[in-house]
TIVO-211792 format. One record per residue: x, z, y of N, C-alpha, C in turn; residue in one letter. Coordinates in steps of 0.1 Angstrom, whole numbers, plus 2048, in hexadecimal, padded with zeros to 3 digits. Example, Ala and Ser with C-alpha at 12.3 -4.5 7.8 and 13.67 -1.06 7.14 Angstrom:
<rs>
88484E7C787B84E7D388484E7DFA
8808477EA8898477F588184F800S
</rs>
This chain:
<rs>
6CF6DE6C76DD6E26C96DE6EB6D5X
6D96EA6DC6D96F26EF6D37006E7X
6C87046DF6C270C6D96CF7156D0X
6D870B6C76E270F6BF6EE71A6CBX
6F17116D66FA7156DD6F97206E3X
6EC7226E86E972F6EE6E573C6E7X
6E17396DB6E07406CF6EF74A6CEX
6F57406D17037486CC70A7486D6X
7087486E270F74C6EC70675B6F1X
6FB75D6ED6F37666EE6F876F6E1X
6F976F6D77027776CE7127796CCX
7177736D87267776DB7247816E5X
7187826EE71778A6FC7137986F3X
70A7986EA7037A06E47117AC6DBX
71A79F6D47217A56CE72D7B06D7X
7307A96E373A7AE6F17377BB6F1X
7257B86FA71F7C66FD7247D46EEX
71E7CE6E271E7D56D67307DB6D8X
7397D66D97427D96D574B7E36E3X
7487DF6ED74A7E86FB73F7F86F6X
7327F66F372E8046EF73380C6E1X
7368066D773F80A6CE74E8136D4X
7538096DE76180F6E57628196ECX
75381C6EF7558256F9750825706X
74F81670674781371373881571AX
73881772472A81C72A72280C735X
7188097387137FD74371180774AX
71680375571480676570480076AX
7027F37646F67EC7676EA7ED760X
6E17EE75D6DA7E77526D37DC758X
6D67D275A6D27C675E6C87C3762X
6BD7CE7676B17CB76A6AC7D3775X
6B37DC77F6AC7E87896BD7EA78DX
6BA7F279B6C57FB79B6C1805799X
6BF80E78D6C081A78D6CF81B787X
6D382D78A6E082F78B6E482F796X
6E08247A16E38267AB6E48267B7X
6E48287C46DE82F7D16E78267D9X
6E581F7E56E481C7F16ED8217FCX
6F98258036FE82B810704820818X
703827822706823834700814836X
7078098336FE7FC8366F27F9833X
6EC7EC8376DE7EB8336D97DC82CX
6EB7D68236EB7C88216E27CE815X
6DA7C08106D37C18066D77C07F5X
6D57CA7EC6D67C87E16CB7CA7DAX
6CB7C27D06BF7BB7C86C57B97B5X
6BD7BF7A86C47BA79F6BB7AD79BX
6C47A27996B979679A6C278F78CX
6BC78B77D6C67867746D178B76CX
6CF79976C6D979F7676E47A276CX
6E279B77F6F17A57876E87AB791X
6F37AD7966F27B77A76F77AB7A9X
6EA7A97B76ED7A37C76ED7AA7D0X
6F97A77D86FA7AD7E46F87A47F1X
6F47A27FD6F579C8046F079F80DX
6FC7988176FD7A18296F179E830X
6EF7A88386E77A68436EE7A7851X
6E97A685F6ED7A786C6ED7B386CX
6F77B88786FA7C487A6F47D2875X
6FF7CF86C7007DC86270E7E3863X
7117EE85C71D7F28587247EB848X
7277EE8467317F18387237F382DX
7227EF8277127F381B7187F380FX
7177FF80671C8037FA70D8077F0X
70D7FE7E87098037D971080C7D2X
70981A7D17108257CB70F8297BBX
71B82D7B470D8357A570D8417ADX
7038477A86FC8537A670485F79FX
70D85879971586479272685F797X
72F86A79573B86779974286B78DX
75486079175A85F78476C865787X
76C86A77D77C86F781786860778X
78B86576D79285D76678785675EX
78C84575F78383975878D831759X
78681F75278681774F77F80E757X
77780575F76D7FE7667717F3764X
7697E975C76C7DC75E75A7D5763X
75E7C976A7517C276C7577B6775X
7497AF77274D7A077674879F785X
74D79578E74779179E74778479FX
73B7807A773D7757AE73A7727BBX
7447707C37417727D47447627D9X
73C7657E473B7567F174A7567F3X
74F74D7FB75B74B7FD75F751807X
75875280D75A75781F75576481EX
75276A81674F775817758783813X
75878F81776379B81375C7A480BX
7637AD80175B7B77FE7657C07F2X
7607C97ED7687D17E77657D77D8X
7677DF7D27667EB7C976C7F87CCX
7628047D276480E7D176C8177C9X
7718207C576E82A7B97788357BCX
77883F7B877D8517BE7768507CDX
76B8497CF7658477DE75B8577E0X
75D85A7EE7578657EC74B8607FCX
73F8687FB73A86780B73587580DX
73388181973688A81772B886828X
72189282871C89483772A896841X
72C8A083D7358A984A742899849X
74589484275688A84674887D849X
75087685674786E85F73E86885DX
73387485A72587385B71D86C84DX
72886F84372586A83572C858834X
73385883B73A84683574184682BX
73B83D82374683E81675783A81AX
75C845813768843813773845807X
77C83D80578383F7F97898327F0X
79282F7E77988287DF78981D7E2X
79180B7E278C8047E57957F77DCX
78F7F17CF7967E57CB7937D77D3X
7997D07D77947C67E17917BB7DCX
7867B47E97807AA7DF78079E7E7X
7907947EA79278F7F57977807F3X
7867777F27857687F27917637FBX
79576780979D7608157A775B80EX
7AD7538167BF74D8167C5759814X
7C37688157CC7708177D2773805X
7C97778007C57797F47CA7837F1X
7C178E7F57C879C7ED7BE79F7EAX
7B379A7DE7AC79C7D47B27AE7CCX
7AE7B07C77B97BC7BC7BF7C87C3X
7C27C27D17CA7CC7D77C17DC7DDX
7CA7E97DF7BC7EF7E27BE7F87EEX
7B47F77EF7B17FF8017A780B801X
7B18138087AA81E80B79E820818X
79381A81378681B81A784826825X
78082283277F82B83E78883A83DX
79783683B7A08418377AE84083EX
7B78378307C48348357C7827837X
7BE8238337BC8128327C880B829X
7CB7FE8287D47FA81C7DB802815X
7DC80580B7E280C8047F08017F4X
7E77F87F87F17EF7EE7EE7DC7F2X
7F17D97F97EE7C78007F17C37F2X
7F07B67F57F27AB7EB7FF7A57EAX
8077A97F68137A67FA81E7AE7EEX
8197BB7ED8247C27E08207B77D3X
81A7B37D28197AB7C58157997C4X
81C7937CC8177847CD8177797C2X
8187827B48177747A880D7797A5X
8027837AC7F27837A77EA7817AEX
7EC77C7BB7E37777C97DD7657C0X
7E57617B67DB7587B47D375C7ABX
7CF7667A57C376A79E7B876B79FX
7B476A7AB7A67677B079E75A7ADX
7987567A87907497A778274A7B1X
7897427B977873B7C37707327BFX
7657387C575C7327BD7597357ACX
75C7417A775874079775A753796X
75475578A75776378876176978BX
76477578976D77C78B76E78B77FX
77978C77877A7957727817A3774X
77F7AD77C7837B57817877C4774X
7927C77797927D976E79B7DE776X
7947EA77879A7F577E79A803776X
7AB80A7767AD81476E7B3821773X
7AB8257747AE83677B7AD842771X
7B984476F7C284E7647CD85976FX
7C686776E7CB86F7747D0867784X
7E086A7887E38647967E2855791X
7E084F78D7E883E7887D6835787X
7DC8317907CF8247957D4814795X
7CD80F78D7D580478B7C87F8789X
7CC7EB7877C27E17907C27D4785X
7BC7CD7807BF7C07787B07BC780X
7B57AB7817AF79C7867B179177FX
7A57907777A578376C7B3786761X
7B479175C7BB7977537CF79875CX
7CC79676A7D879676D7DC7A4776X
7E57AC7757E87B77757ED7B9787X
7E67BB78F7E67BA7A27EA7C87A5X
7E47D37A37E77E07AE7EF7EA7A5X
7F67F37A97FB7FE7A07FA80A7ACX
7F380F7B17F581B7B87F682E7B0X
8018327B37FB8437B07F98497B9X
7EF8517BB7EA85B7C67E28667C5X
7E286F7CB7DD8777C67D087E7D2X
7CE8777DE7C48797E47B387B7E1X
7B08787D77A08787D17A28777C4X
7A08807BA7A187E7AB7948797A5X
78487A7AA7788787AC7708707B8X
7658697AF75F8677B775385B7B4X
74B8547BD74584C7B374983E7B7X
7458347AF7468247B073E8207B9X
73F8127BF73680A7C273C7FF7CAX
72F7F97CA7307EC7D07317E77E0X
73A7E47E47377E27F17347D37F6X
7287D27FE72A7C680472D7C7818X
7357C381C73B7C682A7387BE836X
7387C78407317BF8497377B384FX
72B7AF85273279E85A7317A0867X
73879687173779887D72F790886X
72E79488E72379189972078189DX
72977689472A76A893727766887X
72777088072576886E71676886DX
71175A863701760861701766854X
6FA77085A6F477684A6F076B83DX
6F47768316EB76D8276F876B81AX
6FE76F81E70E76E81870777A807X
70D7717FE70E77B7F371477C7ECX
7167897E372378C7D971A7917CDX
71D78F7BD7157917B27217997ABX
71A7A07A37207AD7997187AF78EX
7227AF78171A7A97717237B476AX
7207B375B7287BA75472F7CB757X
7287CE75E7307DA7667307E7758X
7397EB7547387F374A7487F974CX
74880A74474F81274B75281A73EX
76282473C76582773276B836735X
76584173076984C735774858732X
77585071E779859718783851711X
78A85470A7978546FF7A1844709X
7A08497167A883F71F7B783E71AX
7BE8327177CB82F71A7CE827721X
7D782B72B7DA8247397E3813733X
7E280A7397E77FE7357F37FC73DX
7FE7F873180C7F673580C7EB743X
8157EF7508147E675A8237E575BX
82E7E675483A7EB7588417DF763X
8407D37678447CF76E83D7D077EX
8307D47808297D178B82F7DE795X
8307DA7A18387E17AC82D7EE7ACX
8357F77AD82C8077B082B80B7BEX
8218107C18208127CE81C8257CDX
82882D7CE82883F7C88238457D5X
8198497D781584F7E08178607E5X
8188657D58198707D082A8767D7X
82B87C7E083887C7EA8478827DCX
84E87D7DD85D8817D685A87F7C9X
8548797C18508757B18528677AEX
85786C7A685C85F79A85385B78CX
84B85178E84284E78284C84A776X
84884976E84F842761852831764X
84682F76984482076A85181F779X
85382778085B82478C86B822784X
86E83377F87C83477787C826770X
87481F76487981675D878807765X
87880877587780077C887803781X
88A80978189A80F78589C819790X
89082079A88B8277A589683179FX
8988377AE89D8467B089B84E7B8X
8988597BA89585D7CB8A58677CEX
8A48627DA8AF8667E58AF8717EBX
8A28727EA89C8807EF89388C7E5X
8958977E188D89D7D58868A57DAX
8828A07E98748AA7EE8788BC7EFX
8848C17EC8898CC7EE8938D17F2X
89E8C87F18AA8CC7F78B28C17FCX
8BD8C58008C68BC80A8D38B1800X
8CD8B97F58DC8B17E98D58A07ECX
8E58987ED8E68867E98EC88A7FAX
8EA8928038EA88C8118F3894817X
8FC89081F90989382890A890832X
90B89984090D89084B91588A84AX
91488085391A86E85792987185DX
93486F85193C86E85294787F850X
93F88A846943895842942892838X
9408A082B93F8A28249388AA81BX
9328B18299268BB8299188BA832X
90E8BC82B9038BC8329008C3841X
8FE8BB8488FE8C48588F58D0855X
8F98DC8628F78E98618EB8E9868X
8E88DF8758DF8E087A8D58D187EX
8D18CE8838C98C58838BB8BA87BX
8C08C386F8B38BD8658B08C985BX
8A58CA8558998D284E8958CB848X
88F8D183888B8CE82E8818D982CX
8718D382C8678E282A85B8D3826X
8538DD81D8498D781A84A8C580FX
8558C680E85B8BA80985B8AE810X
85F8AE81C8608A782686D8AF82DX
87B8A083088A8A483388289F844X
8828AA84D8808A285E8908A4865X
89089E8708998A487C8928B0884X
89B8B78888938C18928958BF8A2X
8918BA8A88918BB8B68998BE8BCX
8A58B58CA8AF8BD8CF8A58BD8DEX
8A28CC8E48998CC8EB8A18D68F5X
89E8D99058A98DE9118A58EA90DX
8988F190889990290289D9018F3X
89E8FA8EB8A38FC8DD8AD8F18DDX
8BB8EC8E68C38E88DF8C88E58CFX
8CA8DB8CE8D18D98BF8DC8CD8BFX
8E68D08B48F08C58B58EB8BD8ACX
8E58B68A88E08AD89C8EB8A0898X
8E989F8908F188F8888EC88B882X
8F087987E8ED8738758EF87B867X
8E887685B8ED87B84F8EC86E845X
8F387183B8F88608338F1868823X
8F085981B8EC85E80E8FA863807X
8FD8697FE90D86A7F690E85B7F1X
9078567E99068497E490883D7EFX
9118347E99108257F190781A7E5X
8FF8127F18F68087E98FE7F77EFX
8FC7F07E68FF7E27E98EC7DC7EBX
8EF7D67DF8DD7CF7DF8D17D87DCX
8CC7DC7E38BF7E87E38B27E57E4X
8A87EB7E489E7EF7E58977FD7E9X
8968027F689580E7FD88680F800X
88381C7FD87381D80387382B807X
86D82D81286C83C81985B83C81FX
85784881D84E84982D857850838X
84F84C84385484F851845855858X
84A86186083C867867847869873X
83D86988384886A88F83F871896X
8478808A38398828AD8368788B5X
83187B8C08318728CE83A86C8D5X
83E8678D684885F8E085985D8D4X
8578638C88648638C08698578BFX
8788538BB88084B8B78858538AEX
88D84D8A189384789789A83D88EX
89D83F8858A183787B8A7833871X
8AA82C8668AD83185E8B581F85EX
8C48228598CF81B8578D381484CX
8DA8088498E080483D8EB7F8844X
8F27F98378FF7EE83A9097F4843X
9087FE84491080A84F91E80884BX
92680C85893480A85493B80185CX
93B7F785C9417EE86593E7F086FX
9477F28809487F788994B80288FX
94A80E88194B81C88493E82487DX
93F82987F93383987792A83687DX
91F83487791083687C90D82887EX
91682088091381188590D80887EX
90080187A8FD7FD86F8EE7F3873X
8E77EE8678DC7E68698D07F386EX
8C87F186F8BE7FF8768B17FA872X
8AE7FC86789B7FE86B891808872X
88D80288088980D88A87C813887X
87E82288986E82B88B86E82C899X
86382B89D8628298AD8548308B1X
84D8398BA8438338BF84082A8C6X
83E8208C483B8138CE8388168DBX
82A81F8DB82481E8E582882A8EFX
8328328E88348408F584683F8F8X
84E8398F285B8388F085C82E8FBX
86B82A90286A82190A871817907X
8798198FB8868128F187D8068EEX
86F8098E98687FD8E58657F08EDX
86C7F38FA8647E79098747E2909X
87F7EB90188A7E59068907D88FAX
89C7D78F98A07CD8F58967BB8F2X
8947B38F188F7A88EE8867A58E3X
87B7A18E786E79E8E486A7AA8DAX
86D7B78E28687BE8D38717C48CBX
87D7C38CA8877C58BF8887CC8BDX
8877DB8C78847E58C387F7EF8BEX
86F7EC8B98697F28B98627F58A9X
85B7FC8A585A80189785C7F788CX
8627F788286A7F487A86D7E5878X
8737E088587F7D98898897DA883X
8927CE8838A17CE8828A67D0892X
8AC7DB8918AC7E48A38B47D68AAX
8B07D38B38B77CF8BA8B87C08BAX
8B37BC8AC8BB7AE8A78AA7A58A4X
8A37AD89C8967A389988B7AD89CX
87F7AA8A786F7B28A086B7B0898X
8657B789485A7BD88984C7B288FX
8487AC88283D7A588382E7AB87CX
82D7B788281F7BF8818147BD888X
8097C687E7FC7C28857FA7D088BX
7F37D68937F07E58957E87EA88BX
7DD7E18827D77E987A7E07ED86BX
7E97E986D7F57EB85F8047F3866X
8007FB87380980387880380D87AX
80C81987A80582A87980B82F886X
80783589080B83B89881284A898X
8128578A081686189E81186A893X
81586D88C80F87C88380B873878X
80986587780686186C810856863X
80E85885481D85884881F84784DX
82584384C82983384E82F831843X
82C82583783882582C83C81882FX
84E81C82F85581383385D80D828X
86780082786E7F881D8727F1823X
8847F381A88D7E781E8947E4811X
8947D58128997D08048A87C880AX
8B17CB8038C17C28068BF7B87FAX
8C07B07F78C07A87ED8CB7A37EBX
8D679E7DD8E079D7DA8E67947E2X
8E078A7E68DF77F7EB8E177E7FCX
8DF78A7FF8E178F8108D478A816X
8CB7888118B77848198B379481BX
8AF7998238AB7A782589F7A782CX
8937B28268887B582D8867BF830X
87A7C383A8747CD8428687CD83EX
8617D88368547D98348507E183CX
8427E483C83B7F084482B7EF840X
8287F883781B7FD8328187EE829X
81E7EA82081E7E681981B7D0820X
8237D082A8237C082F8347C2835X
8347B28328417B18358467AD842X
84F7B884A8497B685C8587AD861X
8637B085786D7A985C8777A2850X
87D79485188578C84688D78584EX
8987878478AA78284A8B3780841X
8BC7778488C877883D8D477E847X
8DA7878408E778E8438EE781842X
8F877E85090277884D90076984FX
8F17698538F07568538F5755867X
8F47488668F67428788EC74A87BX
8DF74E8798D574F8858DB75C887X
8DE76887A8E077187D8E9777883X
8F876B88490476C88D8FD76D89EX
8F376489C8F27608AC8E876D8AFX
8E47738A68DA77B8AC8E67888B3X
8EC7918A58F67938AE9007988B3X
9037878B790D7858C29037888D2X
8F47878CF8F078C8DD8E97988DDX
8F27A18D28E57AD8D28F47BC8D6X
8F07C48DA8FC7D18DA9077D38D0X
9047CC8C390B7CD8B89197C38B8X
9177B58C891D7AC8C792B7AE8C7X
9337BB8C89407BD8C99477C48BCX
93D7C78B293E7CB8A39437C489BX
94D7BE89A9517B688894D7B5880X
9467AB87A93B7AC86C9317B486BX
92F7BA8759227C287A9177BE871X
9147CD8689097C985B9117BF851X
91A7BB84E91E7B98439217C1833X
9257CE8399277D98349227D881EX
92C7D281692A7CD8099217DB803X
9257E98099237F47FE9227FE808X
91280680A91581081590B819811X
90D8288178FE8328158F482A81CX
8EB83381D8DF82E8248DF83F82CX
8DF83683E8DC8438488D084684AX
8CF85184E8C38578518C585B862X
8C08558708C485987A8BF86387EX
8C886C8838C387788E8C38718A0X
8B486F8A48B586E8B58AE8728B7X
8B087E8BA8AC88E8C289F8908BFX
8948878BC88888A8BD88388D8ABX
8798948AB87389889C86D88A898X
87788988D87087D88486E888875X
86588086886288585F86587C855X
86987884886D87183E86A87E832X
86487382486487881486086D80EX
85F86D8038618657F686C8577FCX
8738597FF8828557FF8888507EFX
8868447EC8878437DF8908347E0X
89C8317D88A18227D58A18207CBX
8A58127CA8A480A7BD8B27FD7BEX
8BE8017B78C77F27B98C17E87B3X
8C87DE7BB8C07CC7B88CE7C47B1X
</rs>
């Protein structure tokens, strides 16, 4: 009977394989060598032992990637994993390593492969680059997809900009971008630290890959993360998205409280709307500017880029108290502004509710000067409101409850009347004198 069972569990594998090379599909592995492919930066050990790839750490190493040998633009990649619990690691792919960019480290698109409490398994990171590119946080009904302790079924789909992620057939990342169209796969196993003991391992089976007659798989509910600056995917529009901004000109926006776009204080070049500088050799009169549209329950997403020492920020619920007067999600430099050391515990400082709540960030999920920060604020019908920033959620409130009476009644706002109540308002864009930068400016009503 044990002879019967494996007979035909061995002719169901037989038949799988048969029917993936029929489809189109190609093995990344052949179950017995790594040929195909090559070895960079770390020095953890891999071994094919059984028909997978083992990987497993050693002491002070770097980052250790199992490479192919050839590189892939538009594919398919599915394959199976099995990792330690305690252990971290990834999937490569549009990964590039290059002598002259730091000294050959692989860098590039990264699907995650993350046993912890955190669980952003699926989610993907941009390796020695920009780092997270999509947490687990945009998508929390697929953080339980991961099974510990048992295989893991991974597919990754890279079709022109549109990169997209399935875990145990559950549908986790949706990124478009357009930073690396190429490049090759591999395996990462990642270093441990100077307390862990070596010996930790991760296995990889089934690895097979589809190059040709690709159709991208319908994801229409999973949250998009558009990288691609002022663009509207199909999958965003039938999500209800709009952008506010068309990367070219000044139409949707009026200064704060006219009827016409200010004459001076803001530019639009390169598809990016900035402020210009009010400076003692280049004076300028700058103002706020408002969208033409009023939103109730929304969904706002912008990037933000700031120089050195800049303040900003960008407004909602405006109206009550006078012009300009409104809830404030702050762009700040933390560290060269002085606004950041002021108000209480923080409240200041980058994308805060000004005045009223800090921002609960880490530094490694905050961008300093010259670099894009994507920011989000959700109003929800219900009056609960968040603060995202680079894709974690840094601030949550309710408009309108006790705490937020008491907050404030002790904040500068305390002599405003329903201060942030505001049922139906544009969304401001602040001018304070210093060069800030904003694009893909895009809503969505709730």
């Amino acid at each position: 009977m044990r002879k019967l069972h494996f007979f035909i569990a061995f002719l169901l594998l037989v038949s799988s394989v048969s029917a993936k090379k029929s489809d189109g599909w190609t093995s990344l592995f052949n179950g017995k060598d790594l040929n195909g492919w090559h070895q960079l930066n770390g020095k953890a050990k891999y071994q094919a032992e059984k028909g997978e790839i083992v990987g497993t750490t050693v002491a002070n190493t770097l980052n250790s990637f199992l490479v192919t040998d050839k590189e892939y633009k538009d594919f398919i990649l599915e394959l199976d994993l099995l990792v330690d619990n305690d252990m971290n690691s990834g999937i490569q792919f549009r990964s590039l390593s290059k002598t002259d960019v730091m000294n050959g480290r692989v860098h590039g698109y990264q699907c995650e492969v993350d046993p912890s409490s955190r669980a952003w398994s699926g989610g993907i990171y941009d390796e020695s680059r920009r780092g997270w590119l999509y947490t687990g946080e945009l998508n929390p009904a697929a953080k339980s997809a991961f099974k510990l302790g048992k295989w893991n079924h991974y597919r990754i789909e890279c079709i022109g900009n549109n990169m997209r992620t399935w875990l145990n057939d559950v549908p986790v990342a949706y990124l478009i971008d357009d930073m690396t169209a190429s490049g090759f796969i591999a395996l990462q196993v990642h270093a441990i630290g100077k307390e862990d003991k070596p010996g930790k391992q991760i296995r990889w089976k089934n690895i097979h890959i589809k190059t040709t007659n690709l159709t991208p798989t319908e994801t229409p509910d999973v949250y998009v993360v558009n990288l691609i600056p002022n663009t509207l995917s199909k999958a965003e529009q039938s999500q209800g998205w709009k952008l506010l901004f068309d990367g070219k000109t000044t139409d949707g926006w009026v200064e704060s409280g006219k009827t016409e776009f200010p004459k001076e204080g803001w530019k639009v070049a390169d598809g990016i709307i900035s402020t210009v500088p009010n400076k003692p050799e280049s004076p300028v009169k700058g103002t706020d500017i408002v969208s033409k549209d009023d939103f109730g329950a929304f969904e706002l997403q912008f990037e933000f880029n700031f120089d050195e020492g800049a303040n900003g920020g960008i407004k909602y619920c405006v109206g009550n108290g006078g012009l300009g007067i409104g809830l404030e999600y702050q762009i700040l430099d933390d560290k060269r502004h002085p606004d950041a050391n002021a108000g209480i515990d923080g409240n200041r400082k980058m994308s805060s509710l000004y005045d009223l709540i800090p921002s609960k960030k880490e530094p490694r999920f905050t961008k300093g000067p010259n670099e894009w920060n994507l920011g989000k604020i959700i109003l929800y019908p219900d009056n609960r409101i968040e603060h995202w920033l680079n894709g974690i959620k840094v601030v949550e409130y309710v408009r309108g409850s006790d705490k937020y009476n008491e907050l404030v009644a002790k904040s500068k706002y305390a002599h405003y009347k329903d201060f942030g109540m505001t049922k139906q308002s544009p969304i401001l864009l602040q001018y304070h004198q210093d060069f800030v930068k904003l694009r893909n400016i895009k809503i969505r009503k709730l």
